[in-house]
MIFI-923237 format. One record per residue (C-alpha): residue in one letter; z, x, y. Coordinates in steps of 0.05 Angstrom, whole numbers, padded with zeros to 5 digits, always signed. Each point is the difference from the previous one (the first is absolute). Example, Ala and Ser with C-alpha at 12.3 -4.5 7.8 and 13.67 -1.06 7.14 Angstrom:
<recs>
A+00156+00246-00090;S-00013+00027+00069;
</recs>
This chain:
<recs>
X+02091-00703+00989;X+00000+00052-00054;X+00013+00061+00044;X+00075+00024+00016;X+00026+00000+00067;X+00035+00066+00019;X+00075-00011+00011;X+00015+00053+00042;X-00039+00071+00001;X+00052+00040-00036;X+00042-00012-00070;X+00060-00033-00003;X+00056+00052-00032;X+00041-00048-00047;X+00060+00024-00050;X-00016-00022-00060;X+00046-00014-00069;X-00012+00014-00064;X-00019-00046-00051;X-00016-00056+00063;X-00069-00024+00004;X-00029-00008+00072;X-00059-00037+00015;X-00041+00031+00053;X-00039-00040+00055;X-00071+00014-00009;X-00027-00056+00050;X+00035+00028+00060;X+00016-00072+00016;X+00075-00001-00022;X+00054+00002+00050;X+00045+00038-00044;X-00031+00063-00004;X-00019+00039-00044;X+00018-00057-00044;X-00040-00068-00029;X+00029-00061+00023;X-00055-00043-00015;X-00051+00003+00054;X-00057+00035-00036;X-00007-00082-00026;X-00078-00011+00000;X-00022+00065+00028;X-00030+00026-00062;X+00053+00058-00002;X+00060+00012-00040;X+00067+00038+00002;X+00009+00067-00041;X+00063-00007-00044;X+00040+00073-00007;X+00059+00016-00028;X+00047+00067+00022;X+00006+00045-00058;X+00057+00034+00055;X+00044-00014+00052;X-00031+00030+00070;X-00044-00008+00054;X-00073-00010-00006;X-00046-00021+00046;X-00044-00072-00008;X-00077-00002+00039;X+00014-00034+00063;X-00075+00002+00013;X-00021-00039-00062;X-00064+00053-00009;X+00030+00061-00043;X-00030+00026-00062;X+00070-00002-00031;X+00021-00074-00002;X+00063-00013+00011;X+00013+00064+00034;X-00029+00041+00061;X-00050+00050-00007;X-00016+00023+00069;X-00058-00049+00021;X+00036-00036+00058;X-00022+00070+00028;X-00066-00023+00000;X+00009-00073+00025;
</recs>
């Protein structure tokens, strides 16, 4: 049970604050998307903590597999 499950195949475009810290799901078991909210519990995997040096948008991995944990690089493309 260590591998993610993809959310969705695309990112999840999410307007961040500064100074908050967001903890992103990296299980792809959590119904609040792109966020933790505890379901990663014995799966071997853990959420990635980030906090918004600015206020905009950015976009989390919705497939669980980029390169760039939290955020998207492209490989739902390949999915």
């Amino acid at each position: 049970m260590t591998e993610p499950i993809p959310a969705q195949k695309s990112p999840y475009a999410v307007d961040v604050t500064a100074g908050k810290k967001y903890f992103w799901c990296a299980c792809g078991r959590s119904k609040s998307q792109p966020f933790c909210d505890g379901s990663h519990k014995g799966t071997g995997l853990s959420p990635v903590a980030w906090e918004a040096q600015a206020t905009k948008q950015v976009f989390f991995c919705g497939c669980k597999s980029s390169h760039k944990k939290p955020f998207c690089d492209g490989t739902h493309n390949a999915l």
